[in-house]
MIMAR-384382 format. One record per residue (C-alpha): residue in three letters; x, z, y. Coordinates in Angstrom, 2 decimals, always signed. Layout:
BEGIN
+------+---------+---------+---------+
| code |      px |      pz |      py |
+------+---------+---------+---------+
|  ALA |       X |       Z |       Y |
...
+------+---------+---------+---------+
% end
This chain:
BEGIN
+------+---------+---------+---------+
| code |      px |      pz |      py |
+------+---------+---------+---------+
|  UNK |  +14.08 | +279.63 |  +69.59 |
|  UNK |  +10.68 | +280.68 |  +71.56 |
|  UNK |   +8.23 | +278.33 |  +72.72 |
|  UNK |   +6.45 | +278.57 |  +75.64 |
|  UNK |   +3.07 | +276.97 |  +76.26 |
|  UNK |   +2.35 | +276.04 |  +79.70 |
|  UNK |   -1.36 | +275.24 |  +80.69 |
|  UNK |   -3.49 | +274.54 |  +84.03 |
|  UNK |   -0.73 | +272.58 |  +85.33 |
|  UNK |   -1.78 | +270.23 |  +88.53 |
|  UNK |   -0.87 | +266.67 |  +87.44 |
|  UNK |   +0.63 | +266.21 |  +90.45 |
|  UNK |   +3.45 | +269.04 |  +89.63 |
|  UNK |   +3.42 | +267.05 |  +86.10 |
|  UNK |   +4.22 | +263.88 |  +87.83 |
|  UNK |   +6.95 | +264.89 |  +89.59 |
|  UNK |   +8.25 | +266.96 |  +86.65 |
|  UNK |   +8.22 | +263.58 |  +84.94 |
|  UNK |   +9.94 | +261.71 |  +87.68 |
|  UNK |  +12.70 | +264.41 |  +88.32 |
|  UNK |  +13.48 | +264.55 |  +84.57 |
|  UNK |  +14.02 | +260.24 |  +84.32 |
|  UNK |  +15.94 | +261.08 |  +87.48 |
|  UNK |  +18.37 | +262.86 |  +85.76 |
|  UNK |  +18.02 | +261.32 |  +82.46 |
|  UNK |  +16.61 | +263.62 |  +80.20 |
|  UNK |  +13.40 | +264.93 |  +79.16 |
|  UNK |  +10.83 | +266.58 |  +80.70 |
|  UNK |  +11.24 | +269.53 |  +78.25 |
|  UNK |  +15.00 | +270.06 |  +78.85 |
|  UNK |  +14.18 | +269.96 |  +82.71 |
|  UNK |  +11.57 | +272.50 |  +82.49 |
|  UNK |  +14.73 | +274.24 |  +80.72 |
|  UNK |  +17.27 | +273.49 |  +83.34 |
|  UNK |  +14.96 | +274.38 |  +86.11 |
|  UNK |  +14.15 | +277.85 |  +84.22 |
|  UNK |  +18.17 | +278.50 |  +83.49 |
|  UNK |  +19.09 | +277.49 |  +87.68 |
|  UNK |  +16.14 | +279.75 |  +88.74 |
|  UNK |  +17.00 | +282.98 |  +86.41 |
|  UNK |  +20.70 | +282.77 |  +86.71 |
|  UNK |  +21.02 | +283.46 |  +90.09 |
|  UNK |  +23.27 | +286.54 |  +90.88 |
|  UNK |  +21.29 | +289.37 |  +91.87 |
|  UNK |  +22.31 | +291.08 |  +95.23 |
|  UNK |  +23.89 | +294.18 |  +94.57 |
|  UNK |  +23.70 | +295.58 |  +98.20 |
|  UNK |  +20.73 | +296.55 |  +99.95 |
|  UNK |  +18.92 | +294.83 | +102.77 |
|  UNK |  +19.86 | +296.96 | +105.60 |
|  UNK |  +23.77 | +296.74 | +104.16 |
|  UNK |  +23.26 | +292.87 | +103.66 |
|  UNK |  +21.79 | +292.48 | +107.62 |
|  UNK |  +24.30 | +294.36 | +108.87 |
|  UNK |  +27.35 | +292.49 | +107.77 |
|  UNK |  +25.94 | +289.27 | +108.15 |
|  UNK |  +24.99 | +290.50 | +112.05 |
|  UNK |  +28.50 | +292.27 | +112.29 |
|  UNK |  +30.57 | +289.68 | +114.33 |
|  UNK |  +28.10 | +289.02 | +117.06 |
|  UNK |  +26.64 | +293.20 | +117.23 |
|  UNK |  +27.74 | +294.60 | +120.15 |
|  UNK |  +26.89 | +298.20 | +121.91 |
|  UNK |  +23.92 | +298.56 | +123.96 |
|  UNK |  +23.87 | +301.29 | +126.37 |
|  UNK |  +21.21 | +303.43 | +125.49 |
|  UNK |  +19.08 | +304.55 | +128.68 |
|  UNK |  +18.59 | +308.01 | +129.12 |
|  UNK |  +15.01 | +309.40 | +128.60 |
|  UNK |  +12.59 | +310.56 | +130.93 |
|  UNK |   +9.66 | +312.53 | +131.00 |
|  UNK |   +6.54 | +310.38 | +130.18 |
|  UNK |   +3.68 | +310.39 | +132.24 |
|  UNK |   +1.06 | +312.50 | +131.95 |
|  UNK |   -1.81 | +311.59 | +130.06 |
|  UNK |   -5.49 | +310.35 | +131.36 |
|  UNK |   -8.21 | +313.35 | +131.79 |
|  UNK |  -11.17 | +311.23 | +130.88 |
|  UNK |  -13.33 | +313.58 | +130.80 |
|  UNK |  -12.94 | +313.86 | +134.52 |
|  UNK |  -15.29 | +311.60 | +136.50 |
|  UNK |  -14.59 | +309.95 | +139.93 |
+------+---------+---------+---------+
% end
């Protein structure tokens, strides 16, 4: 087994380390653990963004018409004066 060696830590965070661990009845060592496990088990997306947006926008997407384009204005001469 590894140890790990945690140091600046704000005694505020180590209070309420403390007080979540007697929450849940066990020590503030196997929280840190519990807390590490939760946080690095999480499944990793295996999509990309622009695949995850787009399903999770699919039921409300509709179709736009897209205008058609025009010819943009010509630009400023200002070197011209008036």
């Amino acid at each position: 087994m590894a140890t790990l060696t945690i140091r600046n830590l704000d005694d505020d965070l180590k209070a309420s380390l403390r007080v979540q661990a007697a929450h849940h009845g066990r020590s503030m060592e196997e929280e840190v653990r519990s807390i590490l496990r939760q946080a690095l088990s999480k499944p990793t997306p295996t999509t990309g963004l622009g695949q995850r947006l787009v399903s999770r926008f699919q039921a409300v997407a509709t179709d736009l018409p897209i205008p058609p384009r025009s010819q943009s204005r010509t630009p400023p001469n200002w070197k011209e004066t008036a």
